[in-house]
SETOR-801806 format. One record per residue (C-alpha): z, x, y. Coordinates in steps of 0.25 Angstrom, whole numbers, plus 5000, padded with zeros to 4 digits. Layout:
ZXY
...
***
This chain:
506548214711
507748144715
507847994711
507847964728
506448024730
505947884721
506547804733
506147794747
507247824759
507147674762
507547624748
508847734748
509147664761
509147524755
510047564744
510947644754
511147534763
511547444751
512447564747
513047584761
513347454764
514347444752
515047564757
515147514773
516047394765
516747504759
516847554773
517347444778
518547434767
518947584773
518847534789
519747414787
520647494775
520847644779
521547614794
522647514786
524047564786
524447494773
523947604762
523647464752
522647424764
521947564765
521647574749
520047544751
519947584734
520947484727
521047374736
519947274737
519247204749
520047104756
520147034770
520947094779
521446974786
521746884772
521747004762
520746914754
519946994744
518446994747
517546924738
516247024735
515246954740
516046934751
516147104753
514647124752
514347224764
513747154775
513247024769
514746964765
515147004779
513946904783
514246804771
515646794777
515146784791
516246874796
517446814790
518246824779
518046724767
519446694765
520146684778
519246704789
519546814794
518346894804
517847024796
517447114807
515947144809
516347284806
516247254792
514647244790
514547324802
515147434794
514547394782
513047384788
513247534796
513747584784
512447524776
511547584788
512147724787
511747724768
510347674773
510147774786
510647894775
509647944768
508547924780
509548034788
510048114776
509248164765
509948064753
510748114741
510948254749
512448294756
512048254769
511748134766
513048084757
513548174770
513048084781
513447954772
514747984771
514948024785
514447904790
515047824782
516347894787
516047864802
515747724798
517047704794
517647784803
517147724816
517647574811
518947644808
519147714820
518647604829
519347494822
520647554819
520547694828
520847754814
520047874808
520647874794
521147984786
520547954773
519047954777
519348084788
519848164778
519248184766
517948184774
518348314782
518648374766
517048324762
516448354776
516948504771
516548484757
515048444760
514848574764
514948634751
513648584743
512648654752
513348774749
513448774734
512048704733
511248754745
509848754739
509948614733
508748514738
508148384734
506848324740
507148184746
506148074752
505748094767
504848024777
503847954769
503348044759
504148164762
505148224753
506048324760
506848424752
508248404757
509448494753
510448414745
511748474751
511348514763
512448484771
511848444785
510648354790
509248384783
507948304783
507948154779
506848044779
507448004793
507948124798
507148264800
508048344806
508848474796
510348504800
511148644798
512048614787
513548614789
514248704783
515648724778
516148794790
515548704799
516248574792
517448664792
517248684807
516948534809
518248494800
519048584810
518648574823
518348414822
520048394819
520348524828
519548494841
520048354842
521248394838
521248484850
520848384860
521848294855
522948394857
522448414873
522448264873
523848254867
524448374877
523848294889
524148154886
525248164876
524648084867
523348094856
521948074861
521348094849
521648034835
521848114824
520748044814
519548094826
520048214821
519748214806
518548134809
517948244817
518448334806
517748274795
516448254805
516548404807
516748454792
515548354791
514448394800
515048524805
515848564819
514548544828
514448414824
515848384825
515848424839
514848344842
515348224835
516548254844
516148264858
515048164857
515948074850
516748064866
515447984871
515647854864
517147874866
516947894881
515847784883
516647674874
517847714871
518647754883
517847624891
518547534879
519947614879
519947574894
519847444893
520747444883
521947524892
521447414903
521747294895
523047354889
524347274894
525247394891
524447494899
524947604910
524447664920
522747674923
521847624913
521347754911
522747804907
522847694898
521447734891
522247864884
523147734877
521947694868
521247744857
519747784855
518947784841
518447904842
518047924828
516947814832
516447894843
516347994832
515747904822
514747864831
514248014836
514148064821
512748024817
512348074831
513048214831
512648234815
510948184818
510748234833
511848324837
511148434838
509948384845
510948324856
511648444856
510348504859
509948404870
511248414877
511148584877
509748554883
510348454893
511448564898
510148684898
509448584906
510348594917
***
């Protein structure tokens, strides 16, 4: 039996969470780096922590995840400057999202390491995104080419299964690359696997679609609506978890944006010295993170898409 079985769920999530806070510092380094013009600034490899405001190095106790941010009280060591709360915030969502894992995924399969990474994308994309309205290339990329390549295990290695702990007692036989939702101590429910073509399909219609819109916005307006990062990132969510879930990723995604995005935007256009015309016409002059509208209907869509999808059908046959 697998070396996990000797340990119960809860002790996986101690060491996750230990694990997963480390990396939410590391996510923090990409947030402040990746959206930096100057390529010196962006390397998150060779360059070592410093202060952004006095370019100071950080002391290592000083960069302990969450309890240097408290040690500090906010501020930098050597010049003062206010570290934004986003750092532990980051950091302790990041160390929430290791612990949750293996209660939601059956640990040490694909869908799990699956689940891990994609969150900890959208992590890091949202701050991005809602911080510097940048979706960057060098995390989108690369994760439309693995959202395609994941599909691949459960096709080579179809029959391959391994029993992991459960509720209490229970042991469930989980299948180690199955590439969707299966049975985990906290979560019951077994999900279609997606396949190649339906990542395919995602990749495609998650860049083509808004791609689409944006060119309708674009004729009208004469100007983009639509970024060309919400684009990939709605490409590698498709290649991911499959063109169903892309779509629902993407239209539910307009709730947030509409409820607190467009409300914020006009305030924005009101306070703008430079504006012309209405306020409302002015609300086309100012951007909205959409990636974290995204970000923030992910989890959602992936755990209960399809019984909203469900609900809502019934709501529509009930009329």
């Amino acid at each position: 039996m697998s070396i996990l079985l000797e340990f119960p769920t809860w002790m996986h999530s101690l060491f996750l969470l230990c694990f997963g806070l480390l990396v939410g510092s590391f996510g923090n380094v990409l947030i402040h780096r990746l959206p930096q013009e100057d390529p010196e600034e962006r390397d998150v490899v060779r360059k070592g922590s410093h202060c952004p405001a006095c370019k100071t190095p950080i002391k290592p106790w000083h960069n302990v995840p969450l309890f240097g941010w408290l040690w500090l009280r906010g501020r930098c060591a050597a010049c003062g400057w206010r570290i934004p709360f986003r750092y532990p915030l980051v950091e302790g969502l990041t160390g929430l999202l290791f612990a949750a894992s293996p209660w939601l995924f059956p640990i040490g399969t694909l869908i799990w390491f699956k689940g891990l990474l994609a969150g900890f994308a959208l992590i890091v994309l949202f701050f991005t995104d809602f911080t510097e309205f940048m979706l960057p290339d060098a995390i989108q990329l690369p994760l439309i080419a693995l959202g395609l390549l994941l599909t691949l295990p459960q096709m080579i290695w179809p029959d391959a299964f391994r029993p992991i702990r459960g509720a209490g007692d229970l042991f469930l036989n989980v299948e180690l690359w199955h590439n969707g939702l299966q049975p985990a101590p906290g979560w019951h429910l077994y999900g279609a696997p997606v396949t190649w073509r339906e990542a395919l399909a995602g990749a495609v219609l998650g860049y083509g679609v808004p791609a689409g819109m944006n060119a309708i916005y674009r004729a009208l307006r004469k100007t983009d609506g639509i970024g060309m990062g919400d684009f990939k990132m709605l490409a590698w969510l498709g290649a991911f978890w499959g063109w169903q879930a892309m779509l629902g990723i993407l239209f539910l995604s307009t709730v947030p944006m509409i409820l607190l995005g467009v409300p914020f935007a006009l305030l924005k256009s009101a306070r703008d010295p430079q504006r012309e015309g209405s306020v409302w016409e002015g609300l086309g002059q100012h951007m909205l993170p959409w990636g974290c509208g995204m970000a923030a209907v992910t989890p959602l869509v992936i755990f209960f898409g399809p019984g909203l999808w469900e609900a809502y059908m019934g709501l529509l046959g009930g009329r």
